[in-house]
C-alpha positions as CSV (number, residue, x, y, z in Angstrom):
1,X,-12.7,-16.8,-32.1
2,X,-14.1,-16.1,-28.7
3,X,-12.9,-18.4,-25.6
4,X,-14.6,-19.6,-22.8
5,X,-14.0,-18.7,-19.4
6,X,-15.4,-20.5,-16.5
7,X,-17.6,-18.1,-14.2
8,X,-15.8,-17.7,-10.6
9,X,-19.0,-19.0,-9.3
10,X,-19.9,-21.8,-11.0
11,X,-23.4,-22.9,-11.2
12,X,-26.9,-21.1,-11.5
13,X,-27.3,-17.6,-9.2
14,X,-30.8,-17.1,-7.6
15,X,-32.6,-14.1,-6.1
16,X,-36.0,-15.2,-4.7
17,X,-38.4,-12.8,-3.2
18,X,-41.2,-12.7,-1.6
19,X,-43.8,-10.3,0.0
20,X,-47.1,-11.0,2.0
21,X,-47.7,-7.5,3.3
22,X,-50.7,-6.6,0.9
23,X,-49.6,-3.4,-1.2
24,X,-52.4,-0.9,-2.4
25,X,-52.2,-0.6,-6.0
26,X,-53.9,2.8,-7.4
27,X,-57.2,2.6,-9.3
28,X,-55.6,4.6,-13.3
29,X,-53.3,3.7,-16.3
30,X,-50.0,3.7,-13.8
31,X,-48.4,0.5,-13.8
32,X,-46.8,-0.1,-10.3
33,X,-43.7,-1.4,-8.8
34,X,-43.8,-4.3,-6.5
35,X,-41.8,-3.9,-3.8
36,X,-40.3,-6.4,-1.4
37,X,-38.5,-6.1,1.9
38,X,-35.2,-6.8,3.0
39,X,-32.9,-8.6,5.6
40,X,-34.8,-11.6,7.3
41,X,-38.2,-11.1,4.8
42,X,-36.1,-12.2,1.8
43,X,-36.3,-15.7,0.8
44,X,-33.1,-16.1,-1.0
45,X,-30.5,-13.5,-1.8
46,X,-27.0,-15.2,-1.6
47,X,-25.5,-13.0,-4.1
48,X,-26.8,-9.9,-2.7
49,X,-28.9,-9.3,-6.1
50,X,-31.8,-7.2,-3.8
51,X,-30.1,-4.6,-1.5
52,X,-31.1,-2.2,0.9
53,X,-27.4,-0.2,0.0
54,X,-28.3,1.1,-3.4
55,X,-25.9,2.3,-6.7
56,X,-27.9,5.3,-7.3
57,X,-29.0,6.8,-3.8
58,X,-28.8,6.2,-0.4
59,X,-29.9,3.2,1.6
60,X,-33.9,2.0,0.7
61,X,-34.9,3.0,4.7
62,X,-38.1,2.1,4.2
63,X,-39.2,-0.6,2.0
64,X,-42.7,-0.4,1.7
65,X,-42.2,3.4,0.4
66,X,-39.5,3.1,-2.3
67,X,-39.6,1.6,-5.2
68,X,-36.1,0.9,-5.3
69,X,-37.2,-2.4,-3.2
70,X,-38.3,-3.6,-6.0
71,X,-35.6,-4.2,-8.0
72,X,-33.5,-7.2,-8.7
73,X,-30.1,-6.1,-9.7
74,X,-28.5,-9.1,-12.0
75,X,-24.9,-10.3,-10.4
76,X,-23.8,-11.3,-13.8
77,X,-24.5,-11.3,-17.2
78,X,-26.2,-14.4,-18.2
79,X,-29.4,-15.7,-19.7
80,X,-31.9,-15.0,-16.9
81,X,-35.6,-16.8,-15.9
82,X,-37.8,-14.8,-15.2
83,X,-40.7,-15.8,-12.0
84,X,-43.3,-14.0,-10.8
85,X,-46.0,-15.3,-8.7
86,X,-49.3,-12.7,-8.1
87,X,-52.5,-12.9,-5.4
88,X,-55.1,-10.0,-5.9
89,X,-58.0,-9.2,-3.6
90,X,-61.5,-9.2,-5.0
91,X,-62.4,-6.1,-7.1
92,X,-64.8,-4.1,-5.7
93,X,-68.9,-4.6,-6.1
94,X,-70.5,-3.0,-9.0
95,X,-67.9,-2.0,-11.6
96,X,-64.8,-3.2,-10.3
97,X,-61.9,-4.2,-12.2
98,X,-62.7,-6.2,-15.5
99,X,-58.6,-6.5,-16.0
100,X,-55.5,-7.2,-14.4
101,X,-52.1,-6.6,-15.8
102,X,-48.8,-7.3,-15.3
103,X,-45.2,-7.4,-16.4
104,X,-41.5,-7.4,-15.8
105,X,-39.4,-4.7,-17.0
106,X,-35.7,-3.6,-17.4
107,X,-34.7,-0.3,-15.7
108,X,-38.1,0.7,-14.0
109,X,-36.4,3.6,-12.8
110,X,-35.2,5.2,-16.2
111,X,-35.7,3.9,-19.5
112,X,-38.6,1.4,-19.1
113,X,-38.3,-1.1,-21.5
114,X,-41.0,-4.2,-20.1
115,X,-41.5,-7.4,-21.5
116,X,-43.9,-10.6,-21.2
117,X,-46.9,-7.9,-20.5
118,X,-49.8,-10.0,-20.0
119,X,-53.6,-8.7,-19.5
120,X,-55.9,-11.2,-17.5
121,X,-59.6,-11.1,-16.9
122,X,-60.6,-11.9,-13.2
123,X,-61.8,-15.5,-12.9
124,X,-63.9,-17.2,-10.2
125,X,-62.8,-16.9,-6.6
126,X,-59.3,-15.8,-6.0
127,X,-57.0,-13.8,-8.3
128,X,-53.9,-15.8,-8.3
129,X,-51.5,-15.9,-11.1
130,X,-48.4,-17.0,-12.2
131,X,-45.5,-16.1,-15.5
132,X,-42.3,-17.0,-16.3
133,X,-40.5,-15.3,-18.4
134,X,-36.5,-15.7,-20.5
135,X,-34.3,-13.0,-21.0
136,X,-30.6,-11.9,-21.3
137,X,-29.6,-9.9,-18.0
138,X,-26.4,-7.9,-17.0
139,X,-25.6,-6.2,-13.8
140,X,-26.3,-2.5,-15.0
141,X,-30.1,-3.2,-16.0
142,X,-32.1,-3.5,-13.1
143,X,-35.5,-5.6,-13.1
144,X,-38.7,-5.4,-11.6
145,X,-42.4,-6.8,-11.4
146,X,-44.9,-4.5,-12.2
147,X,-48.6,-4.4,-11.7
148,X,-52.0,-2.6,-12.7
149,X,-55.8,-2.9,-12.6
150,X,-58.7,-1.1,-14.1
151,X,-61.0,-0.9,-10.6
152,X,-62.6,1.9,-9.7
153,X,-60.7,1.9,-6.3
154,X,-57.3,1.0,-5.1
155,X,-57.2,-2.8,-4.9
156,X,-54.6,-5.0,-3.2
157,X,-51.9,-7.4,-4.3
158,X,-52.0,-9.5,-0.9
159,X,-49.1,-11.8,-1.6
160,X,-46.3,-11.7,-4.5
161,X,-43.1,-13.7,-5.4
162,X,-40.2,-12.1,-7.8
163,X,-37.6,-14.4,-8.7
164,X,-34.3,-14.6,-10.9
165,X,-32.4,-17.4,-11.9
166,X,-29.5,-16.6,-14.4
167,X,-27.5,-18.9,-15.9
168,X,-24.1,-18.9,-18.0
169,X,-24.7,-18.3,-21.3
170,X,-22.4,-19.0,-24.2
């Protein structure tokens, strides 16, 4: 029979991030990897979940150029929710995108495996959306938000939210 062990930490563990630099996402079939600074742009990251110091690499110098900024790396194993909050410019005049898609995904960096994939239609005025999304999580499987349109040209996410919330599971 298994036994219980209280977690050092007690309590749920957040990483909350946040980005308002607009990102140009490529017109193709290439889903892309939000990224989101570090330091003093964070919004929450008290157990060091989104670091500039990475496992496999040296330091992310430059978050706006490495998709390693996008990732959330679990402090724990737990059942994890899932946020993700989305703002896309306008598509372009005459045959711009008909589709946006999104998704999160475990180890965006080596063997993708994404989940809660979702495939929107633009809707009047702005393109704002927002998902949540359960699953299990553990410290060696990195996460990250990922994005995609069908434009003709390279549209903008202008503001986007990633966020993690894991709590003890049983």
């Amino acid at each position: 029979m298994a036994t219980h062990e209280p977690l050092a930490i007690p309590g749920v563990q957040v990483c909350s991030l946040k980005v308002e630099t607009p990102q140009l996402i490529p017109a193709g079939d290439t889903y892309r990897i939000i990224r989101f600074p570090y330091g003093t742009g964070e919004s929450s990251d008290r157990f060091n979940m989104h670091q500039a110091e990475q496992l496999d690499g040296p330091p992310v110098s430059d978050y706006a150029t490495d998709d390693r900024s996008g990732l959330i790396r679990p402090s724990r194993v737990g059942w994890g929710q899932l946020y993700a909050m989305i703002q896309w410019e306008s598509a372009s005049g005459t045959n711009g995108y008909t589709e946006l898609r999104d998704q999160f995904v475990r180890n965006p960096l080596g063997v993708v495996d994404t989940t809660a994939t979702e495939h929107r239609a633009p809707t009047p005025g702005m393109q704002c959306y927002v998902k949540g999304h359960g699953i299990f999580v553990s410290p060696d499987v990195p996460l990250a938000l990922r994005v995609m349109h069908n434009d003709n040209a390279p549209r903008r996410v202008t503001l986007a939210e990633f966020k993690l919330v894991i709590h003890e599971a049983a």
